[in-house]
N, C-alpha and C positions, 0 to 999 in steps of 0.2 A: 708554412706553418700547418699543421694538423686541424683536419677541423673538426669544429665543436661540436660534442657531444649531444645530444640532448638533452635536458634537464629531467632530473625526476620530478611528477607530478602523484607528490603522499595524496592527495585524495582523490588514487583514479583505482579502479575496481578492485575488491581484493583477492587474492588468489589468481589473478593474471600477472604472467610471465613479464618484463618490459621488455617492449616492442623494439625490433633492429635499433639499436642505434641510442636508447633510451639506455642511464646506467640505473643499476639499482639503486636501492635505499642503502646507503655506509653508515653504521652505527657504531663507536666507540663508545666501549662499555669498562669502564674503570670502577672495579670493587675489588675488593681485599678477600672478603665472603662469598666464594663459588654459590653458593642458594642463590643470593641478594641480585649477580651475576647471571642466574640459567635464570629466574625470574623477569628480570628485565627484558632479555633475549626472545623468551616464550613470548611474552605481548607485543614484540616489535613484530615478532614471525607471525602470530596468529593475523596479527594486519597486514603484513608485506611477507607473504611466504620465501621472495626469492630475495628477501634482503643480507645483506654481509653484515654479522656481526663480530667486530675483532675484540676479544676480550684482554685485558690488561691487567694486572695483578700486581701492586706497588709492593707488596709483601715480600715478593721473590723478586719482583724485576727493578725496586728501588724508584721513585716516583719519574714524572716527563722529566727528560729535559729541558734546561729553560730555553733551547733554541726550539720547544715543536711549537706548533699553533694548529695541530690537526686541522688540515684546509682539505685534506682526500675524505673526510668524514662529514654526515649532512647533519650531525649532533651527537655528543659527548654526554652519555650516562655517566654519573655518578653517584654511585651505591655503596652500601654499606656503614659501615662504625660513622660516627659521626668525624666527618674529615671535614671540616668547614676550612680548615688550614690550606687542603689542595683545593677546595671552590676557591678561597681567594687566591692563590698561587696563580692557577690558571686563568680566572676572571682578568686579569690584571695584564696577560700576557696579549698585545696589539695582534688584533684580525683572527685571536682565538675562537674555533669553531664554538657556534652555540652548547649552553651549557644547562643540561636537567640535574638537577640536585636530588637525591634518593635520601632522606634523613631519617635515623631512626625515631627522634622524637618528633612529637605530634604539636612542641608547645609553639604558641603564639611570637614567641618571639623568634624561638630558631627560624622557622620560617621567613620570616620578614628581614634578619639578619645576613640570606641567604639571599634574597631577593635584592637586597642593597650590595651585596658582594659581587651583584651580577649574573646570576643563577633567570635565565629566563624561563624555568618553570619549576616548581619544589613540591613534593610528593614524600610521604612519610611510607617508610615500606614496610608497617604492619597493612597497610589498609590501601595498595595503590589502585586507582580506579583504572582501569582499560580503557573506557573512550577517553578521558581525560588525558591519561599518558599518550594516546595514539595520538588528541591531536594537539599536544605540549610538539609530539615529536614533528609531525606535518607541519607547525608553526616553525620549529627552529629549519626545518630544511627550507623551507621557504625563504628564509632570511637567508640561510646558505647561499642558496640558488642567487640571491639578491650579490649576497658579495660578490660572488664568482663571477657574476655580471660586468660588476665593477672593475674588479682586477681584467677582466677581457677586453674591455673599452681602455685599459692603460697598458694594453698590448702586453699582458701578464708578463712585464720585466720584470719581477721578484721569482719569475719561470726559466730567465733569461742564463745563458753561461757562457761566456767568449763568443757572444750575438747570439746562441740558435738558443731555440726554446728547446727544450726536452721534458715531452708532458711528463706526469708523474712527479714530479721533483719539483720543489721551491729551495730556491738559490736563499742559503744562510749566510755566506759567509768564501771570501775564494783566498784559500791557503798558501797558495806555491805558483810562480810560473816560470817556467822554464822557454829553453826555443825552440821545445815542438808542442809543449802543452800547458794548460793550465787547471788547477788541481782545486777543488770546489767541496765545500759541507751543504750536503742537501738535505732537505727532509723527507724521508719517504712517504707518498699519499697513502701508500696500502696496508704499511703498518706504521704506529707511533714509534718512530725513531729515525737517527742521523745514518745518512750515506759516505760515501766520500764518490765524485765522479772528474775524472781523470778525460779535458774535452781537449781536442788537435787547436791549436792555433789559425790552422791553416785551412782552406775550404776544400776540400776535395775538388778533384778537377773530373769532369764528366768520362773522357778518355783516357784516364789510370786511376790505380791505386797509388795515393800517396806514400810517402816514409811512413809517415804516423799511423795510418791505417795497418798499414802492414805487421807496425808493431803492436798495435791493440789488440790484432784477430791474433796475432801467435801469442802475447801476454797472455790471453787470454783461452788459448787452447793449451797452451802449456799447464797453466793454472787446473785447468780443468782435469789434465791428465797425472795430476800429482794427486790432490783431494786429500789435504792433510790438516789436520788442526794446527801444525806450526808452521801452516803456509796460507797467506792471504784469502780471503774469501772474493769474488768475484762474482755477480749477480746478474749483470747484463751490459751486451757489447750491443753499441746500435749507430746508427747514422742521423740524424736530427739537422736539416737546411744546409746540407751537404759541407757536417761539422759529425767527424768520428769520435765516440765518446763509451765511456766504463766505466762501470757502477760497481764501486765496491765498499769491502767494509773501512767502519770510520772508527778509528783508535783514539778514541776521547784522553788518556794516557800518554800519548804522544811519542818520539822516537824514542831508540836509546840514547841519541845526542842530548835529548833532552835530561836525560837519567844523568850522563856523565855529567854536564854542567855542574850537577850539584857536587859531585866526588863521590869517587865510588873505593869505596873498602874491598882491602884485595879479596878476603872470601869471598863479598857478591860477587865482587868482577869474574872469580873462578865459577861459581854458581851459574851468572848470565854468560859466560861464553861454554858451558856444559849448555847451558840450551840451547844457544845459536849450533853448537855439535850434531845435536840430537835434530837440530830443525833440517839443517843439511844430509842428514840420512835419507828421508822421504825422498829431497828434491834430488842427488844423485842416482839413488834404485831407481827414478823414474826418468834416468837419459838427462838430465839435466843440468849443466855448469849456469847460475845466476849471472859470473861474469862483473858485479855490479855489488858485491857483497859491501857495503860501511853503514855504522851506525844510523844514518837516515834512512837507510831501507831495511829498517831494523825494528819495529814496533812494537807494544807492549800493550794488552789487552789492562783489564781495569784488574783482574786475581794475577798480573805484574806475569802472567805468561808472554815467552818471544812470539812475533811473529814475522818473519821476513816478507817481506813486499818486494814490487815493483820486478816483475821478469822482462822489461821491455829489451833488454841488450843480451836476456839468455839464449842462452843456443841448448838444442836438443837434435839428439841425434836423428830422430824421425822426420822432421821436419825441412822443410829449404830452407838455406839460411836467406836473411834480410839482406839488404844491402848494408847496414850496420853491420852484418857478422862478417864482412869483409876486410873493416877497418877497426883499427886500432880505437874501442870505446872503452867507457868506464872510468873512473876515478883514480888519475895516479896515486895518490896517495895510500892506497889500499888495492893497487894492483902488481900482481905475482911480476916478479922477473920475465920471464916469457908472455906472460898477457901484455906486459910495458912495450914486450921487444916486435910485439907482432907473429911470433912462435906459435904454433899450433899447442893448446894449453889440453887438460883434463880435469878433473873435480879436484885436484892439488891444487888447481890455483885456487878455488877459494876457499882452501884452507889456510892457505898463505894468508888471504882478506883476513881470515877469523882472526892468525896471529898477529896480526897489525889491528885489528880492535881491541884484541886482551892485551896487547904493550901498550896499548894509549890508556886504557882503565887503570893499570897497575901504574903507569908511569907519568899520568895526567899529561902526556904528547906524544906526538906521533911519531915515528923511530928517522924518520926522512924529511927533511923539509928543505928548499932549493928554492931561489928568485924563479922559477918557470916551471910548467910539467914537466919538460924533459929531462930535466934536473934532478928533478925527485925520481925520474925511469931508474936515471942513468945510477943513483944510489942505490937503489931496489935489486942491483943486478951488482955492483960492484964493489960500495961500504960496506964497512965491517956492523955490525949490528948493535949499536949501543946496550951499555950494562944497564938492568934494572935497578934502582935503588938497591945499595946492600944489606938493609932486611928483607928486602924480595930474593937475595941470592937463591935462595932453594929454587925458586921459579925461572930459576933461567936457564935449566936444560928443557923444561917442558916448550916456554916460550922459540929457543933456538931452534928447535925441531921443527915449529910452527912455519915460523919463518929462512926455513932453510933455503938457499937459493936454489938449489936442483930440486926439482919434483920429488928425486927418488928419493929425496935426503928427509922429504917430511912425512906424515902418518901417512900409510896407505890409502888411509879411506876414513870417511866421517865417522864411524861407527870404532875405530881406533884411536883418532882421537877424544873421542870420547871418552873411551873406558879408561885412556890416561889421565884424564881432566877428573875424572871422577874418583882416580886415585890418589891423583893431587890432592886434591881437594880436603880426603880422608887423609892424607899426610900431613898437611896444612894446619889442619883441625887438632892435632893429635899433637904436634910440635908448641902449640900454645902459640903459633906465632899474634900478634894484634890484629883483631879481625876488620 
């Protein structure tokens, strides 16, 4: 385990640096009103020059979470419009960091209203005093300090994920697990919002690198080397009690499995696999077959943008392959003929992937299904390709070309099928067909 910090001590000299080892003062500062915001900011700095203040703005960024509890913050500003709505929202939420209320009225009851909602200090921001506010704020980090205590003496397992602690992070909630990993909602200390962290099952062994390891550091330099808005975001690769673990972004939205459940209208269907086209442009220019292309590593931002996840079975050319890039991985059910067959594949296989997600949308299942994986290989390479519904007739030379069994028989390149999906799409639209 990591060991513990220092505490801050708010009433130790002002204008001195904190000492090796000591962290600063963390201030969450949530207004709507940037003045009401650089004001609150100004008084904290005039007392603690080297303190962090992370400013938060419900206006644009849409209010917390109800999974944060701000525990990386030693006290939570609240300024501006009279929001007594978010004091009780967050008051209300268990082991929520201390809370200062910023109110623009002065009257007797708002105040006391605010003090019962939980609010451990309330200040009207025509008239906030400075030593009052400095030491509302030294009170609430104290109590801070107090919890942090507490959770430390219970071996901070709300820290904890598949055993190892990994500071930074409080365990919300664990999503997925599989048989090399298990997939976890965290909340970031550094700023107010959810993670997603992606930890090995298995402990690292002192004398090698494991499977898992290997795939996290290449997930994650692959990731790196794409740098694309329709490609994952990934924040940090680390080791934590000899447990290899990834921090990434967390799609509150959920898959696109999640989308199809509900049924999906053939326009969107054509719509969302134009942007799985589009997404796959970045990730081949940059050397990269996914390998792994289906609907669950398919994600959807909350403005209903794609995002594809998960590179741990891609291969890039730059790279050594894994000991996975050896064997037959991935998903039969949405794997190319030649990826089924063990064949040395190129970025046509997962266009193949894309055409077996747009048959499953248009056709609510999926073109293959057999008692066992091989079963379903052995279709992918040798069935004939079932008919779409025949109102979808028009969509079935686009669809066939998808799923061509030869490489050469399908688009060239993502950036081809694209520009056909997008003609579709405008033919589609123009036919009047039922969207």
């Amino acid at each position: 385990m990591p060991g513990r910090a220092r505490e801050l001590t708010p009433t130790s000299g002002s204008g001195v640096a904190p000492a090796a080892g000591e962290r600063p003062l963390r201030l969450l500062i949530i207004a709507e009103d940037a003045a009401i915001a650089a004001l609150l900011k100004h008084h904290a700095t005039c007392r603690w020059p080297h303190a962090v203040c992370v400013e938060y703005d419900p206006a644009t960024r849409g209010p917390l979470v109800p999974e944060i509890r701000a525990h990386g913050f030693d006290a939570v500003l609240l300024g501006g419009p009279d929001r007594i709505d978010w004091l009780e929202d967050l008051a209300q939420r268990p082991g929520f960091a201390p809370l200062i209320f910023v109110s623009p009225r002065a009257s007797e009851g708002s105040v006391r209203r605010a003090q019962a909602l939980g609010a451990s200090a309330v200040f009207v921001s025509e008239k906030i005093e400075h030593d009052a506010l400095v030491a509302a704020i030294a009170a609430a980090a104290d109590q801070q300090a107090e919890a942090r205590l507490a959770r430390e003496a219970q071996g901070f397992e709300s820290y904890r994920f598949s055993g190892a602690r990994i500071p930074g992070y409080r365990r919300v909630r664990r999503l997925t697990t599989s048989r090399i990993s298990e997939l976890y909602v965290a909340e970031s200390e550094l700023e107010p919002g959810l993670v997603a962290i992606k930890v090995a099952r298995e402990r690292l062994k002192e004398d090698k690198l494991d499977l898992s390891f290997q795939r996290f550091a290449q997930e994650h330099e692959i990731v790196q080397r794409i740098r694309h808005p329709r490609v994952m975001r990934l924040y940090e690769i680390g080791v934590s009690e000899q447990r290899a673990y990834l921090v990434m972004e967390y799609f509150r939205a959920g898959d696109l499995r999640r989308r199809m459940r509900g049924g999906v209208r053939p326009a969107e269907a054509l719509k969302l696999a134009l942007q799985l086209a589009l997404a796959l442009q970045p990730i081949h220019a940059a050397g990269v077959i996914h390998r792994d292309l289906k609907p669950g590593n398919v994600m959807l931002r909350e403005d209903d943008t794609l995002v594809v996840i998960d590179f741990g079975l891609a291969e890039h050319a730059g790279l050594a392959p894994t000991a996975s890039s050896n064997v037959i991985s991935g998903t039969p059910a949405y794997m190319s003929p030649e990826q089924g067959h063990g064949e040395p594949i190129d970025a046509r296989s997962d266009l193949y992937s894309l055409g077996v997600i747009l048959y499953e949308m248009l056709s609510g299942q999926k073109p293959y299904s057999a008692d066992d994986p091989m079963g379903i290989v052995y279709l992918h390479r040798n069935a004939p390709l079932p008919p779409l519904p025949q109102r979808l007739a028009v969509l079935q030379p686009l669809v066939h070309r998808l799923l061509a069994k030869r490489p050469e028989d399908r688009f060239e390149s993502a950036m081809a099928a694209a520009a056909e999906l997008r003609q579709v799409l405008q033919e589609f639209d123009s036919a009047g067909i039922a969207a």
